[in-house]
N, C-alpha and C positions, 0 to 999 in steps of 0.2 A: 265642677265636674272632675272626675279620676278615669283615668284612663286604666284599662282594664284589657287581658288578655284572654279569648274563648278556645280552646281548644276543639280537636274533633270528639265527640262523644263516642262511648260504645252505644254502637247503633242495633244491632243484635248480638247475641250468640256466635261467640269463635271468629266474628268479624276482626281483622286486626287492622284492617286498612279499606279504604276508599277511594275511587273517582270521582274528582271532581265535578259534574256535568254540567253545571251550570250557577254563577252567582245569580242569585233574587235582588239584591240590593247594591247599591253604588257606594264608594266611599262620599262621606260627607252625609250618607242618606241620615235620618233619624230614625230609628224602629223601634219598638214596641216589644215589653217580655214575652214571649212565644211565637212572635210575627217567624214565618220561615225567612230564611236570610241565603240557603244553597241547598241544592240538589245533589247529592251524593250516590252516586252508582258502588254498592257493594256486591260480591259474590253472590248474594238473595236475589237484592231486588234495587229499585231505585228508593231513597230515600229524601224528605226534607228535613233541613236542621234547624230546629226553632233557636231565636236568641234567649240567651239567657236575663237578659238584659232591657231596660229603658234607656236609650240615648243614642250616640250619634257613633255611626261606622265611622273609626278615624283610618284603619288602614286593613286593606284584604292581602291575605299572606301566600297566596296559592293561587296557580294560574289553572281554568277551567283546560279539564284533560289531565292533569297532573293527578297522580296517586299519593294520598295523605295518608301515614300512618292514626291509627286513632291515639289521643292524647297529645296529636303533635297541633302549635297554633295557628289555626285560620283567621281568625280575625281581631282585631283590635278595637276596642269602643271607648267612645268617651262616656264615662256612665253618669247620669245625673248622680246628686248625691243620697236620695233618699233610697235609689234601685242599690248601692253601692251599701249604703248601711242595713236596707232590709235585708242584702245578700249573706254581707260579713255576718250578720246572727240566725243565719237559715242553718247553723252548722245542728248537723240530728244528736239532738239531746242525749238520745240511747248510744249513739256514738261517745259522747262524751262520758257516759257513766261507762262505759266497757275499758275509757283508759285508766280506772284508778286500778292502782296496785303495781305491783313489778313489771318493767316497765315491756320485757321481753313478753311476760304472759299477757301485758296491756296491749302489745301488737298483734300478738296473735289473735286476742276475744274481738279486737276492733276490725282485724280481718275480716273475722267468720261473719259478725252480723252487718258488715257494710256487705261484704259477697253478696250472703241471704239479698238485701235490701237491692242489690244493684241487679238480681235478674227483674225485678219487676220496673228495672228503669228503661223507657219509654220516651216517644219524641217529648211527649207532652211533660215528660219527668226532668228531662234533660235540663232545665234551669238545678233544677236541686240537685241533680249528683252533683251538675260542677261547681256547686256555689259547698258541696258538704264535704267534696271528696278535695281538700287543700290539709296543709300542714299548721297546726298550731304549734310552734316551736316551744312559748313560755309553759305549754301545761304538758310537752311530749306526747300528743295526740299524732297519730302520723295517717294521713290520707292521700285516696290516691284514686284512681279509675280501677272497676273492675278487671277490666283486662291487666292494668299494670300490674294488679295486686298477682293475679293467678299467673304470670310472666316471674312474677318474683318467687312465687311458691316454686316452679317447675324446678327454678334458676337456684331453686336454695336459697336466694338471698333473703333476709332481714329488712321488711320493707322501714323501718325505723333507722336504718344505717346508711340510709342513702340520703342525701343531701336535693331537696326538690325544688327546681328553677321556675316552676307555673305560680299561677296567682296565689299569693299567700304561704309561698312555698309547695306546693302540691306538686308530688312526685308524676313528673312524666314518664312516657317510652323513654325517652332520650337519655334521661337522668339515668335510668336503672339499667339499659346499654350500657351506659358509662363504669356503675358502677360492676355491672358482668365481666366488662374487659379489665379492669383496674385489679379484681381478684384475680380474673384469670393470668396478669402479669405477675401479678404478687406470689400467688401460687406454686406457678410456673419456675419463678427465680428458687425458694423456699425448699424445691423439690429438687432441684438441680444441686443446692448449696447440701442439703441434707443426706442425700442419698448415698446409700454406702455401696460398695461393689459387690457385693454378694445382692444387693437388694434389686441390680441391673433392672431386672427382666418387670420387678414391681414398677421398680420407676417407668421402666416404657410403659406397663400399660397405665397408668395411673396422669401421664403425661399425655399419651393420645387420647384418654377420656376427657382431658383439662381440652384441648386445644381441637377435639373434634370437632369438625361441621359447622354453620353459622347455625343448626338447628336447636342445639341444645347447648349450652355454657355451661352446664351443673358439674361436671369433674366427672368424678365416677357415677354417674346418676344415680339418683334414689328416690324417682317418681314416684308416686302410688301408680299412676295411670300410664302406658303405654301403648299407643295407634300402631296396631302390623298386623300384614296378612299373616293369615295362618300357614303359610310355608318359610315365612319368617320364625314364625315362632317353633315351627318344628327344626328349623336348623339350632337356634337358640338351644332347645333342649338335648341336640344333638354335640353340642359342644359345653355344654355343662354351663352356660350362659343366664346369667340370673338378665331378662328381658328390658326389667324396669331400669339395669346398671347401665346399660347402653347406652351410651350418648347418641342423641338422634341429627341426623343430619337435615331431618326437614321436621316441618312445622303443619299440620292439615286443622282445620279449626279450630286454631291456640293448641292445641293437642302435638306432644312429641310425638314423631311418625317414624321408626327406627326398618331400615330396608334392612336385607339381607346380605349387602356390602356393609353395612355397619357391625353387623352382629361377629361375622368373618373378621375382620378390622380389629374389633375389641380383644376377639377373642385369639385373634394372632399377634396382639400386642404390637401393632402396627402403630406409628406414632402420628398423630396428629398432623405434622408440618409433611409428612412425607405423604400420606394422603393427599392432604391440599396441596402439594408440590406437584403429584401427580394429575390432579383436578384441574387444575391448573394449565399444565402443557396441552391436556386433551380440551379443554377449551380454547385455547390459542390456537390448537388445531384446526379445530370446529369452527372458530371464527374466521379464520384465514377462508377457509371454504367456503363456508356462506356468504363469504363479503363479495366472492365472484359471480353469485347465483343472481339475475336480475331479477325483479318482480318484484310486487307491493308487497311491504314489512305492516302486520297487523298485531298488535298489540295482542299476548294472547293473556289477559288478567280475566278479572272480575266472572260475571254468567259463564263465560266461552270454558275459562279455565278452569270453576267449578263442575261444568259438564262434564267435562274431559277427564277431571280426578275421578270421576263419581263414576262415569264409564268405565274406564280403567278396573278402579274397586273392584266396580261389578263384575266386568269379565273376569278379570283372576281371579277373584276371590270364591265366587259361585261357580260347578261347572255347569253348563246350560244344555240344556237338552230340548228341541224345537220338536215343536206338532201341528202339524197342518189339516183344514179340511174345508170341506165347503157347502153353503148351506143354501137349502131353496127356501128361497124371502119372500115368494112372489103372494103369499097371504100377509106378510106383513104390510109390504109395500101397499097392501091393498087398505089395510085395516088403517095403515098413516096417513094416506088418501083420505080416509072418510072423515076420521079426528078432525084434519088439517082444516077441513071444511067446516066443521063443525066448531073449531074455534074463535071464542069473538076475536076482533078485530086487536082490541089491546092485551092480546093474552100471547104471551113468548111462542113464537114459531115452533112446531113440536117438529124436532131432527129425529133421526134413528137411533141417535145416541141414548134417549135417556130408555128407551127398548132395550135395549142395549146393555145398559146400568141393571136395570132390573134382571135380566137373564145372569148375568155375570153374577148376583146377590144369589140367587138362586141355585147356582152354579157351586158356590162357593158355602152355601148352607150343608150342600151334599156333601158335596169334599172338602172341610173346613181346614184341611191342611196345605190349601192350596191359601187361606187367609193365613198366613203364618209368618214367622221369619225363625233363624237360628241365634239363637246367645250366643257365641262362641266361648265367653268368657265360665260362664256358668253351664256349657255344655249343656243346651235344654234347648227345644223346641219351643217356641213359645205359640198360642194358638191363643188368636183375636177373638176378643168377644163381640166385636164391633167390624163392622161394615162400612169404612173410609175409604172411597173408591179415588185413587188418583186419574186424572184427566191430561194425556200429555198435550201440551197446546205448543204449534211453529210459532216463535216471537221475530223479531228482528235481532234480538241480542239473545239468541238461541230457544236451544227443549225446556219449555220450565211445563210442571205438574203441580196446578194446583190442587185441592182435594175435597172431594164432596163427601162431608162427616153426615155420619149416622145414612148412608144411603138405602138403607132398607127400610126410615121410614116417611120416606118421601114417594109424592108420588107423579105421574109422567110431568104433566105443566109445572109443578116446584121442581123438579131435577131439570128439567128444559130451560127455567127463569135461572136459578143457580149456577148451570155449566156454561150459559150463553154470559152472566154475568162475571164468573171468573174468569172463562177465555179472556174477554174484554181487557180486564183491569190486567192482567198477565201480558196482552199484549201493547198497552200503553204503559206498562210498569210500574202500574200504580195497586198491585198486589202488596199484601203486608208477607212480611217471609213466615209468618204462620200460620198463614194459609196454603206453602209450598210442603208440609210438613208435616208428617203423622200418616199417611195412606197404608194401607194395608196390601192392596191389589191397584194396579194398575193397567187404565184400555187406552191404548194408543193408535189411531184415526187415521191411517194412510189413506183410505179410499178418498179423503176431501180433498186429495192433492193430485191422485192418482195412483194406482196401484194395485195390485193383489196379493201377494207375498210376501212374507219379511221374515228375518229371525232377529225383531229383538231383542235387547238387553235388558236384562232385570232391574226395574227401580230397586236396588239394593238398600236395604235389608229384605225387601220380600220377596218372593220365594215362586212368584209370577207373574208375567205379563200377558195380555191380549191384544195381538193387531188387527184391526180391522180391514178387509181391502174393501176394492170399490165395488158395490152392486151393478151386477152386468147384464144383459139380456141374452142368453144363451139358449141354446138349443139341449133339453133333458129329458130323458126318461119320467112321462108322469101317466100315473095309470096304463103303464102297458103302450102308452106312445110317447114317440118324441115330438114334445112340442116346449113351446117358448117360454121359459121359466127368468125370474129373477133370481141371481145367483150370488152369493156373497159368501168371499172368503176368507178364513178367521185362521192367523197364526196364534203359537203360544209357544212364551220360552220358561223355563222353570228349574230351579236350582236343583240338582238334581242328589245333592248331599240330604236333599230335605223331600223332596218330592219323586215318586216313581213314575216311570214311563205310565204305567199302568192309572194312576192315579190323574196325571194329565189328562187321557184319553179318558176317562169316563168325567173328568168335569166340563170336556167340551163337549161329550154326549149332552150332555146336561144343556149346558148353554143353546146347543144350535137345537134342540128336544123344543126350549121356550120361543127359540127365533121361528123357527119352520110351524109353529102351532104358537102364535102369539094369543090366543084367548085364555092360554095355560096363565097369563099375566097377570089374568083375571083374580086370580086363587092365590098371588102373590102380596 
């Protein structure tokens, strides 16, 4: 048996790190290639991590609760010797043909098609990326995890010039940190030794872009891609600020995310060290102060701190404009009544919701601009052909929205089996995060909890939302008297860069048109 090191896999998309939730297996245990072995809480969703591996846990590297970078090592196995040799020749043959030839354009072909190959890598995959993505030093093949590889792109580096400590050499996080900081001393000293007095003003800025923010390492940046709101970007161009140069101070799904103290910074050739000098005091500030404040410290990572960016996003970024109104149910509630009876026994509980789903589809046929979101990048409106209704569901680890795809052509008992079935797995966290993703419109459920009113925020990128409150028995004008009606009342917030007052108001005409006369459902 060889003893063998498993790293954390990329587990989705822009994931870079993980919680730990829980070990599956003991040290000493023995398991099995794709046996799950730990629980891993990411930004998405809860994840398990299969082994890669036949043989025996010799040692667990991470205590449950603790947050793993991905590529960094969890666990250690004694590998039988046949798991050990079928691994060492799993390395992907197409990988091998992309390193012949010179050896810088051999890094780069061998980049582009492990990339390609690594978004389709999966729990089930995860034996092969780590057994593919190691270093063959004698033929100058250079591998590594998807995430390190696009860390190395942003960072400028050469993933061939780095020196990789994982199994077989396989470049980790850690390694290509290393090697970020080692330029950026190198650099740093080079620029100091070089620079001429007339050039002052270069060298400062060229030294705050080296030694910016722990977000971005690359010097004077030269992304392709750049994450900022669009009041960033209009300052950018207000200072004659090429977006992509900017060194970015933070990081939002592997993506550089450059604020508008960065752009100010660059562009005021502000140095590096005196930013962080100054970052610096005001967090000693900040800590001083907090450390007298009593009450429980909660970790703000993973679900919580995704919410929270994605809120954020949305408020600034979209400005919101709310519409309120209220609708008499008191023929639906009727017509739910009779369904409800009329359903066999093993047939999904029929809610109001999937009424609901359909009026919204409806809703959204008429005013297709209200399916939409905006490109910013390409200044375009983009208008959905599709009907992907997101569902926001209360979890214990926050809002998450799964999404009921193709919702217009489903109908009341499929959409009732479906949303009673995502809620479920959403609030045991046994959702995949590609189910969290793609929605077009989103209807969010106050009344299950209680309520009537809201001004929601936009599942951002789209361009509206719908709150539901609680159905109430109220006293209404109906035919000329007042008598006891069911009443339900429906918020809606809507980007208003994309969407007009006007266009709101007549798609909830529309909606509460199919609530208050549900046979209209009929025709749907």
């Amino acid at each position: 048996m060889g003893e063998t090191q498993f790293a954390l896999p990329d587990v989705g998309e822009g994931v870079a790190e993980g919680e730990l939730v829980a070990w599956l297996v003991e040290e000493g245990e023995r398991v099995e290639e794709d046996q799950s072995v730990a629980e891993v809480e990411t930004d998405k969703a809860i994840v398990e991590i299969p082994a890669a591996y036949d043989g025996v846990v010799s040692r667990l590297h991470a205590e449950e609760g603790e947050v793993v970078p991905v590529g960094d090592v969890i666990v250690t196995f004694d590998v039988d010797e046949e798991s050990a040799s079928v691994d060492e020749g799993s390395a992907d043959p197409g990988a091998e043909d992309a390193a012949v030839g010179d050896e810088a354009a051999s890094a780069k072909d061998a980049t582009s098609a492990e990339d390609v190959a690594g978004d389709d890598v999966a729990g089930d995959d995860a034996a092969e990326a780590e057994g593919a993505d190691t270093t063959d030093v004698a033929t100058g093949r250079v591998f590594a995890p998807p995430s390190v590889r696009t860390a190395a792109r942003e960072a400028g580096v050469d993933p061939a010039s780095v020196s990789g400590s994982g199994p077989g050499g396989r470049i980790t996080a850690a390694d290509l940190r290393a090697a970020i900081d080692a330029r950026a001393r190198s650099t740093d000293d080079d620029g100091r030794t070089q620079a001429a007095p007339e050039d002052a003003g270069t060298a400062d800025r060229s030294r705050s872009a080296t030694t910016s923010g722990g977000g971005d390492s690359s010097g004077t940046a030269d992304r392709d891609r750049t994450l900022a709101m669009p009041a960033t970007r209009r300052i950018a161009r207000e200072e004659g600020v090429d977006i992509d140069a900017v060194p970015a101070s933070e990081r939002r799904d592997g993506e550089a995310y450059v604020t508008p103290d960065d752009v100010r910074a660059y562009a005021a050739g502000e140095t590096g060290a005196d930013a962080d000098a100054t970052q610096s005091d005001a967090d000693t500030v900040q800590s001083d102060t907090d450390a007298t404040r009593p009450g429980d410290r909660i970790p703000y990572r993973g679900v919580r701190r995704t919410i929270g960016e994605r809120m954020a996003t949305a408020k600034y970024t979209a400005p919101h404009v709310s519409h309120h109104d209220e609708v008499d149910v008191t023929d639906l509630v009727a017509i739910r009544e009779r369904l409800t009876a009329a359903t066999a026994e093993d047939e999904p509980r029929l809610t109001y919701l999937p009424f609901v789903i359909k009026a919204v589809v409806a809703g959204l046929r008429a005013q297709p601009i209200l399916n939409a979101e905006l490109d910013e990048e390409a200044e375009e409106i983009v208008v959905h052909d599709r009907y992907d209704i997101g569902i926001a569901v209360a979890t214990d680890a926050g809002l998450m929205v799964p999404v009921v795809e193709n919702a217009d052509e489903k109908g009341l008992l499929e959409l009732a089996a479906e949303v009673r079935d995502l809620a479920a797995r959403a609030r045991n966290r046994t959702i995949s995060p590609e189910e969290l993703q793609g929605s077009t419109f989103t209807i969010t459920n106050l009344g299950a909890i209680g309520g009537e009113h809201a001004s929601p925020i936009i599942n951002y990128p789209e361009v509206g939302i719908l709150a539901l409150g609680e159905i109430k028995r109220k006293p209404a004008v109906h035919e000329g008297e007042v008598v006891p009606r069911d009443l339900l009342t429906v918020s809606m917030s809507v980007d208003h860069r994309v969407v007009d007052g006007a266009d709101a108001a007549r798609f909830t005409n529309e909606v509460t048109r199919y609530l208050n006369d549900p046979d209209l459902l009929l025709l749907e």
